[in-house]
C-alpha positions in Angstrom: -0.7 28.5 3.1 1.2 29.6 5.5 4.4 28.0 4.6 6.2 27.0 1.4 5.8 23.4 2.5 2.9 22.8 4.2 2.5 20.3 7.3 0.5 17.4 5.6 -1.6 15.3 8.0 -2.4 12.4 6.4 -6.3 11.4 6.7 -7.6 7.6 5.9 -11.0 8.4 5.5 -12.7 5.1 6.4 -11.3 4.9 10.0 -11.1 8.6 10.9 -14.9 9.6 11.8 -18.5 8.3 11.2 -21.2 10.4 11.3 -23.9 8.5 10.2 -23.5 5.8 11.5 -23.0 3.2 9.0 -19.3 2.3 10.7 -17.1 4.0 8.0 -15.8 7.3 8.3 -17.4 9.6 6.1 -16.4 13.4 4.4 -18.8 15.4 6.9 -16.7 13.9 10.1 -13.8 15.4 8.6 -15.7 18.8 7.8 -16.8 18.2 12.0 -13.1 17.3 13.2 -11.7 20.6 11.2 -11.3 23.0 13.9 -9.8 19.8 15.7 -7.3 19.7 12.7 -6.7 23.8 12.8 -5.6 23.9 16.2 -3.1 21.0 16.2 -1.9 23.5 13.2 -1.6 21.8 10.4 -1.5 23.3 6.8 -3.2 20.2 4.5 -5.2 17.7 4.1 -4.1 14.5 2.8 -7.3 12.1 2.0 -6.7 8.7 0.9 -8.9 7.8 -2.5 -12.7 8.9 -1.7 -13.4 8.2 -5.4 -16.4 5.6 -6.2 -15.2 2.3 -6.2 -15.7 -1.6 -5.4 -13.4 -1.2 -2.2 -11.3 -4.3 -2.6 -8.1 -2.4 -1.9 -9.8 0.5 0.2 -10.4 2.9 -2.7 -6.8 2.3 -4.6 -9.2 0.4 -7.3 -11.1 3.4 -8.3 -14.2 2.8 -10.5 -14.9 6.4 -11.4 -12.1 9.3 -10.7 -14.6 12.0 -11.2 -17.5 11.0 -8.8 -17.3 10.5 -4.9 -18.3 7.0 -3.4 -21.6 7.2 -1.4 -19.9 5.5 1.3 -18.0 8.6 2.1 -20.4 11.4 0.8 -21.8 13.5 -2.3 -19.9 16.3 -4.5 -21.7 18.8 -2.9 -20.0 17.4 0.6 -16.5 17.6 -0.7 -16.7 20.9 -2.3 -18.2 21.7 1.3 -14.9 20.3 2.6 -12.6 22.1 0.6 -14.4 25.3 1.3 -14.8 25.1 5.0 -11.1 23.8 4.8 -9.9 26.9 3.0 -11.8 29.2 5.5 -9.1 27.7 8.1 -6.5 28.3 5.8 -5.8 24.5 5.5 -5.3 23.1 2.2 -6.9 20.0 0.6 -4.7 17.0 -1.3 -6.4 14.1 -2.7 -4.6 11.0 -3.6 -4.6 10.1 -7.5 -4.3 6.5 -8.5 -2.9 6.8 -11.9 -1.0 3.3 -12.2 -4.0 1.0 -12.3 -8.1 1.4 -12.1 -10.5 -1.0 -10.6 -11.5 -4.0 -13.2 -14.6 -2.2 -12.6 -14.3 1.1 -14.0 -16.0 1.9 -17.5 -12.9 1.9 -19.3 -12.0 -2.0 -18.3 -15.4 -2.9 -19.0 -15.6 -1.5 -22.5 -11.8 -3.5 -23.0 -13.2 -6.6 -22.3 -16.0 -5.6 -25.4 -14.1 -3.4 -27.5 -10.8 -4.1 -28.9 -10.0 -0.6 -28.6 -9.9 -0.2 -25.2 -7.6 -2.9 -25.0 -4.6 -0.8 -25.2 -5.8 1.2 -22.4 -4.2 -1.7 -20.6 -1.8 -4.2 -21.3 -3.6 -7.5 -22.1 -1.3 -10.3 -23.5 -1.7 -13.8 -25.5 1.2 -15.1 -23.1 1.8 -13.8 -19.4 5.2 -13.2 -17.9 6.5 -14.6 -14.6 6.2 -11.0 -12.8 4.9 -11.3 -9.0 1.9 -9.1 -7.6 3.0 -7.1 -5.2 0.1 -8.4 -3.4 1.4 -12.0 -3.7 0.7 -14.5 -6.9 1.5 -13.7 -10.5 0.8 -10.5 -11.8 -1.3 -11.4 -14.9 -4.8 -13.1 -14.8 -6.3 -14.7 -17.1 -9.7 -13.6 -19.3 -11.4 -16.9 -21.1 -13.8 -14.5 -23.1 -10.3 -13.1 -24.6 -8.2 -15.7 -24.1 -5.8 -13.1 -22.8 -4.0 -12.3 -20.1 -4.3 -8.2 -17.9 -1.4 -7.1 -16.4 -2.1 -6.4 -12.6 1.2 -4.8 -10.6 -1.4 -5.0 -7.2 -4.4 -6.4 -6.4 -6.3 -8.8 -9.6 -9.3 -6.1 -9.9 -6.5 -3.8 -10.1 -5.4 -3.4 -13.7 -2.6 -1.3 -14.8 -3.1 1.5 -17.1 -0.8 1.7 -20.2 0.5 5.4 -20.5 2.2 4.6 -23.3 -1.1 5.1 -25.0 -2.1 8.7 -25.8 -5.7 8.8 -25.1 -5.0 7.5 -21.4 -3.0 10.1 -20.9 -4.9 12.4 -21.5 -8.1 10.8 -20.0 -5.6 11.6 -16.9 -5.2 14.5 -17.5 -8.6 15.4 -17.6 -9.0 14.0 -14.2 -6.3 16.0 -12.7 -7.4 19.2 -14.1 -11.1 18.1 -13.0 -9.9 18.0 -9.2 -7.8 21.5 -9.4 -10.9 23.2 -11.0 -12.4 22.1 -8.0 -10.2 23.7 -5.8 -8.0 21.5 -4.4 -4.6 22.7 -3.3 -2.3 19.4 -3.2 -2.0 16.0 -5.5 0.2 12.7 -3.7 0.4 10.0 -7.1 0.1 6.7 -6.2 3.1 4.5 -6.8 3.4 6.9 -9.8 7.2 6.0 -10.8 5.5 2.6 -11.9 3.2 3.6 -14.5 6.2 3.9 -17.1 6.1 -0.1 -18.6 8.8 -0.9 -21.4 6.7 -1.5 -25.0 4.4 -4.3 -24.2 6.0 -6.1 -27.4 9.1 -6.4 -25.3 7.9 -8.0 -21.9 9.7 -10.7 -20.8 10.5 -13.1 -18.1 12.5 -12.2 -15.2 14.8 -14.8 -14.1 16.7 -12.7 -11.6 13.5 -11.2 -9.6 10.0 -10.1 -9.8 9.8 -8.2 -12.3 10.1 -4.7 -10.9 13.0 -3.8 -12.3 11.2 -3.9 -15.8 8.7 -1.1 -14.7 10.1 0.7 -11.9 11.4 4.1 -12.7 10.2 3.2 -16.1 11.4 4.6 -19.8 9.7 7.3 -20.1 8.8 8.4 -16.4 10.1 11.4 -16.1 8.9 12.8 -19.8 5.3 11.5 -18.1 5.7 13.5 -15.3 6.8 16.4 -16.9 4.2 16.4 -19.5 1.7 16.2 -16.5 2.8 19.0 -14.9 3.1 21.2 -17.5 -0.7 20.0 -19.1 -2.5 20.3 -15.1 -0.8 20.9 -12.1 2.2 23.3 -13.4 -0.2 25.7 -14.8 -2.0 26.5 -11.1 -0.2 28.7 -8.3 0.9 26.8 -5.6 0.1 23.3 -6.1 2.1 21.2 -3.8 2.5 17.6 -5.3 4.2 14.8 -4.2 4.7 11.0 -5.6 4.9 7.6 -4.0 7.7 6.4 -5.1 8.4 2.3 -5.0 11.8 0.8 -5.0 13.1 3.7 -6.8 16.9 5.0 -6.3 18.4 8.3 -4.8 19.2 9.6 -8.6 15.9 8.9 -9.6 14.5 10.3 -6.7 16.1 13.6 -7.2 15.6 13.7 -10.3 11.7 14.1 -9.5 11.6 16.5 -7.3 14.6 18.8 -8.7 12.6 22.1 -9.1 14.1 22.8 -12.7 13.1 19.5 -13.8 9.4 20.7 -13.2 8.3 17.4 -12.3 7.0 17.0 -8.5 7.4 18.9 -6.1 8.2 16.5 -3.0 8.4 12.9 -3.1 7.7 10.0 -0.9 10.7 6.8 -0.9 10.2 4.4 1.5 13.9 2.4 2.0 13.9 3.7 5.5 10.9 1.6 6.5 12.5 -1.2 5.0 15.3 -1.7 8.1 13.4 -4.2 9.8 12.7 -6.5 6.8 15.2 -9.6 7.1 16.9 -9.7 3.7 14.4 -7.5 1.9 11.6 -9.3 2.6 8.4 -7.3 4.4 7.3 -10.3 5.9 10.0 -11.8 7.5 10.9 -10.3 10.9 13.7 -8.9 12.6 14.7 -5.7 14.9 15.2 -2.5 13.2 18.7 -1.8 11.7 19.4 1.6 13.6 22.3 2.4 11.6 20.8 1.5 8.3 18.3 3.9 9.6 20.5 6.7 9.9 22.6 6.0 6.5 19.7 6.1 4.5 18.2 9.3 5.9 21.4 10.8 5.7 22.2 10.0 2.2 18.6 11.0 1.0 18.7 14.6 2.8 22.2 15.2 1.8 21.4 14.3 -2.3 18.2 15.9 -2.1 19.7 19.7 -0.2 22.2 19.4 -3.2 19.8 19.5 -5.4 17.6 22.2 -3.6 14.8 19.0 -3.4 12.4 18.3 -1.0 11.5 14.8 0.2 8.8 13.9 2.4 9.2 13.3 6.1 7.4 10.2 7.5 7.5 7.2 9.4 3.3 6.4 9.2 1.3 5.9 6.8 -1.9 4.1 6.0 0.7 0.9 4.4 2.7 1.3 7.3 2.9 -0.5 11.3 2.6 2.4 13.5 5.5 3.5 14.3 5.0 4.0 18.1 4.7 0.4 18.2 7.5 -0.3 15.1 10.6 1.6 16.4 9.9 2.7 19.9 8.2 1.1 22.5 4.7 1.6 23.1 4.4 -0.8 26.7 6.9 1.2 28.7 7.5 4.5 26.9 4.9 5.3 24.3 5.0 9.0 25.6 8.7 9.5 25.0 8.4 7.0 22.0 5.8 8.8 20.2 7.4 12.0 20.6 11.4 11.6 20.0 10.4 10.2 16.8 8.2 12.8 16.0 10.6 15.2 17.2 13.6 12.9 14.5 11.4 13.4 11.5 10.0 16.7 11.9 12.8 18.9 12.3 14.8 17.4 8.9 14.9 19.0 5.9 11.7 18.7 4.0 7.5 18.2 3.5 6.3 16.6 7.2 3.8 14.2 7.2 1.5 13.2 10.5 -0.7 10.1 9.7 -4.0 10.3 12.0 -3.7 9.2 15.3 0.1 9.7 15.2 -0.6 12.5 17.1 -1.7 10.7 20.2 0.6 7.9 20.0 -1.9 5.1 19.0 -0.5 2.1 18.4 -0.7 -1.0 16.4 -3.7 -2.4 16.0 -2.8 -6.0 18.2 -5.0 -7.8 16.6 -5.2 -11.8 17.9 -7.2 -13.1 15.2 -7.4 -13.4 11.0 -11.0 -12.6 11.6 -9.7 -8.9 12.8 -8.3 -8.5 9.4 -9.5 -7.0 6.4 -6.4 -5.8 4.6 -6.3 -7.8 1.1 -2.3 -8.2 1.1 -2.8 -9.1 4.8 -5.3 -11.9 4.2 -3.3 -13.1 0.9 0.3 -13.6 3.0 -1.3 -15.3 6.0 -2.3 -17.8 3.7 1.1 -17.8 2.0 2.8 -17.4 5.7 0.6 -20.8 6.8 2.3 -23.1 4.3 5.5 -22.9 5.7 4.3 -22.0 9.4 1.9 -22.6 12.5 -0.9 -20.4 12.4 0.2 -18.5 15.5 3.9 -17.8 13.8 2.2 -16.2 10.9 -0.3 -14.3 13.0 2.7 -12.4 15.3 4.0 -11.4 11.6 0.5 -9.7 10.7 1.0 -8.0 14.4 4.1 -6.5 13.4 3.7 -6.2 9.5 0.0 -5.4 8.4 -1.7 -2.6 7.1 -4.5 -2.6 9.1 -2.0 -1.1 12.1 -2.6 1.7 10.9 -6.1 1.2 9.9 -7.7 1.0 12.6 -10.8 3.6 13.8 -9.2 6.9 15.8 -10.2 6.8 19.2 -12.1 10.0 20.0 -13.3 9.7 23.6 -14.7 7.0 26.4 -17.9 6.6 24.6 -19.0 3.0 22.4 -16.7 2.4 19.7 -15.0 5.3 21.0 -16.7 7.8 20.0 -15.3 6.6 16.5 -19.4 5.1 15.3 -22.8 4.5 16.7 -22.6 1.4 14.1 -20.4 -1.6 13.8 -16.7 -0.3 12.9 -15.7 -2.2 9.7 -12.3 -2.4 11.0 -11.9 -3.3 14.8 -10.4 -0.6 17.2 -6.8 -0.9 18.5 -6.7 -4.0 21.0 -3.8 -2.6 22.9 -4.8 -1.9 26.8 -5.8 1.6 27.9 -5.6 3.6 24.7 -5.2 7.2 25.2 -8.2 8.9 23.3 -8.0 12.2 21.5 -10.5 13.3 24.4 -7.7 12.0 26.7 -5.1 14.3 24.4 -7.0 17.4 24.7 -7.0 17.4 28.2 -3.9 16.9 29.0 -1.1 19.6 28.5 1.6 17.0 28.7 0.1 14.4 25.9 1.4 13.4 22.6 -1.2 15.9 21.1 0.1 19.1 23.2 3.5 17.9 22.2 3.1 17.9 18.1 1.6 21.3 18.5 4.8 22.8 19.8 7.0 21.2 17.3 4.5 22.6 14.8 4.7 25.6 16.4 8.8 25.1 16.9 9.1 24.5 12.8 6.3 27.9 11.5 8.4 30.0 13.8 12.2 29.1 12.7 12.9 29.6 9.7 15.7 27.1 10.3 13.8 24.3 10.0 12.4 25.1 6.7 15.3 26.2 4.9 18.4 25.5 6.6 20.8 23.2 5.5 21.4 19.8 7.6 24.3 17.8 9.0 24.4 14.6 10.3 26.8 13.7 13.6 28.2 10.4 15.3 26.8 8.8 12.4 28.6 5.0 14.1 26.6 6.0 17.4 24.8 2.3 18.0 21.5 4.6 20.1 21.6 8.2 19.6 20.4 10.6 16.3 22.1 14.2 16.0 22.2 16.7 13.1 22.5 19.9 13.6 20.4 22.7 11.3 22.1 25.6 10.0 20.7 29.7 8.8 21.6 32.3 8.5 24.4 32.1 11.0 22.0 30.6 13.3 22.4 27.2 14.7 20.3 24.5 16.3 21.0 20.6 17.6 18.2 17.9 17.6 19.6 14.5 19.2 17.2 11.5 19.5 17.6 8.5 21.5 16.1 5.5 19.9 16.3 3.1 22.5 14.7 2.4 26.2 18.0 3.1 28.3 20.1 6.0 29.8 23.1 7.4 27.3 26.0 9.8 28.0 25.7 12.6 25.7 28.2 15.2 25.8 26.5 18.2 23.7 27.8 21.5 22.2 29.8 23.6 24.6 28.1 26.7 23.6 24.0 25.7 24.3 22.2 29.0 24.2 18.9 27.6 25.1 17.0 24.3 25.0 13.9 24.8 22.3 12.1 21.8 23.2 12.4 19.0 25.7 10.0 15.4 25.8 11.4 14.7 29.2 11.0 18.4 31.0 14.6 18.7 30.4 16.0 23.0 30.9 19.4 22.4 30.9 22.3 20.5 29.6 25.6 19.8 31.6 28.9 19.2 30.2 28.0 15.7 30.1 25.0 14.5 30.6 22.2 11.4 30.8 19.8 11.0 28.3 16.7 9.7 29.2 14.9 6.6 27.5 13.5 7.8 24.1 14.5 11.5 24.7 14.3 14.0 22.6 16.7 17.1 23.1 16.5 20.8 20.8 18.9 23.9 21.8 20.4 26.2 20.3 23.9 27.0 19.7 25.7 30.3 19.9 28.2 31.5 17.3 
């Protein structure tokens, strides 16, 4: 590794590339696309679950944790990938679903046999009122038991009780499995869930969902603890980072503080939670810019106190695209795409880039329920429709599904793409004149070109990685500025968010501008900033 926190790009197997055909992406297109990854100059791999399994939630229902679904390749192929992957000094990180398996896995079908395995879950005479996250209650009935299975996600999806020794160590055999193996990263699934209170205690919650039951559970952090110190804690640099759902700053910290020898980064998400009216994901409304910029803020300046790393991301595979979410992809998806790049990737922590983020795509545009095929999608249109015309719930699976980000990468001109000779099992993005990878690569002033200089910007100032952060003109309604500070060294990044012109008067001292989205090479005493432009110089002392 080249640095103490690796660049992570984030890969979603299914939709990244096919090579056989079949219309799913597969393990040997991402051994085929590696030198693709090496020279945009990333440090890790992050993979999305490749472990057998029905597929009902796109490999988050795993079947089997220790053996590879066919659809994506062999054992021999991975350990191909890691090998090849470590010959271009790029790290591998596979994504561990430790909350919940599949209803198919062995362990839930022995449960349903042997009373024993019962407690390997939580399976209950009477049900609470807890909601899925996935929509519906979170407990479904078994007439052969006449019980009820706790399911925080999808109904195949039923939640592991780590309360119960032998699961956890079943877990940690599967972790230590994976690091023998030679992987170099772990992300944990919606890990701060997988704490529940004593299952004798469950009750009905007449003030939500449920989540505050189980979120940032009991006995969380002596799991996570425990886990490190039993698998990942006992290999050299492992970097490991948990998904963290509805959890709080304290908590967050407390994860990630280095003494607590817990995780090393983590992923939160209230950030991509300004545009949800009241709360709630699926009701819309414009972003809350200032919200924005408080809660990024107040996590960077709890985590630096700490010496903590959080992750830095606005896509992921759950996630809109951001391009499309908080810029604007019609008229300015260059400078879009890049001044939010440019926000996230020069903050204080572990930076993320979710496939295809680095040449801008956009959301999916999908006009259609037949283009869907994300479960939560399909279950909240047919919520959205009682209360709704079919078109009103459709723009909110525009703006709001997961399949925006799902969607095949588009490689070059050719059928599909380039993506598959076969039938994609996702549609491609429907938005007009895409710009391919193909399209990246051959132009010096693409998206692409641009990530690899604020790569390059972040492995060559050490500023970036371990100076401290401030954040400026916190009330400003359109511009972002913190400034980075090492070793007496000092550097600006401002952002504008939106799509108009904006006097900016910057430091008086500018040594030099570092990077530019707009061609800027100087900056005046007062100046105009550009629609979505991104501005870093460097101050003198």
């Amino acid at each position: 590794m080249q640095n103490k926190l690796p660049i992570v790009y984030q890969i979603y197997p299914k939709s990244f590339y096919d090579t056989n055909g079949d219309g799913i992406g597969d393990v040997q297109g991402i051994i085929e696309k590696l030198d693709y990854l090496q020279y945009l100059g990333i440090d890790m791999i992050w993979l999305t679950p490749i472990f057998t399994s029905p597929q009902r939630d796109n490999g988050y229902d795993v079947a089997d944790y220790l053996a590879i679904d066919p659809v994506f390749g062999t054992m021999e192929s991975v350990e191909t990938l890691i090998q090849e992957a470590k010959k271009r000094d790029i790290g591998i990180m596979f994504d561990m679903v430790l909350n919940h398996t599949s209803t198919e896995h062995a362990w839930f079908k022995r449960a349903l046999k042997d009373p024993q395995y019962q407690d390997f879950y939580f399976f209950r005479e009477k049900p609470t009122n807890w909601e899925s996250k996935f929509g519906g209650n979170a407990w479904e009935y078994v007439e052969s038991l006449n019980l009820y299975y706790l399911h925080l996600f999808d109904v195949t999806q039923a939640d592991l009780n780590w309360e119960h020794e032998p699961v956890f160590q079943a877990l940690v055999d599967v972790v230590n499995f994976w690091l023998d193996k030679g992987i170099q990263g772990l992300r944990f699934d919606v890990i701060n869930l997988v704490s529940k209170p004593n299952p004798d205690t469950f009750e009905d919650d007449f003030e939500g969902d449920g989540r505050r039951f189980y979120t940032d559970g009991p006995r969380i952090h002596e799991h996570l603890h425990r886990l490190n110190q039993e698998t990942f804690g006992k290999y050299p640099n492992i970097t490991t980072v948990g998904e963290l759902s509805s959890t709080d700053v304290q908590n967050g910290v407390a994860y990630a503080t280095p003494e607590n020898k817990e995780l090393s980064t983590i992923f939160n998400f209230h950030h991509l939670k300004v545009d949800y009216k009241d709360g709630k994901k699926w009701e819309l409304m414009p972003f809350d810019f200032l919200q924005f910029k408080t809660l990024m803020k107040t996590w960077q300046d709890a985590m630096a106190a700490n010496n903590a790393n959080m992750s830095l991301f606005l896509n992921n595979h759950d996630q809109p695209r951001s391009v499309s979410r908080f810029g604007n992809d019609q008229e300015y998806p260059f400078e879009s795409a890049t001044a939010l790049a440019t926000a996230m990737q020069l903050m204080r922590g572990m930076p993320y880039i979710f496939q295809g983020e680095e040449i801008g795509l956009p959301n999916a545009y999908f006009d259609s329920i037949d283009d869907y095929r994300d479960v939560e999608s399909i279950n909240y249109y047919e919520i959205l429709r009682t209360s709704m015309s079919d078109n009103e719930a459709l723009e909110i699976l525009r703006q709001r599904s997961r399949d925006n980000s799902r969607t095949p990468i588009p490689w070059d001109d050719t059928i599909h793409h380039g993506f598959t000779t076969g039938t994609p099992w996702l549609g491609l993005t429907k938005y007009p004149n895409v710009q391919t990878v193909a399209d990246n690569l051959d132009n010096p002033n693409s998206v692409f070109h641009y990530y690899r200089k604020l790569i390059a910007l972040r492995k060559t100032l050490r500023i970036i990685e371990s100076g401290s952060i401030t954040f400026e003109a916190m009330d400003h309604p359109e511009l972002m500025i913190y400034t980075r500070e090492y070793n007496g060294e000092t550097i600006v990044v401002v952002i504008n968010f939106y799509g108009n012109t904006v006097a900016y008067q910057p430091k008086q001292n500018v040594k030099e501008i570092l990077l530019s989205n707009v061609g800027r090479t100087t900056l005046t005493a007062t100046c105009e900033l550009k629609p979505y432009e991104a501005c870093v110089y460097a101050i003198t002392a």
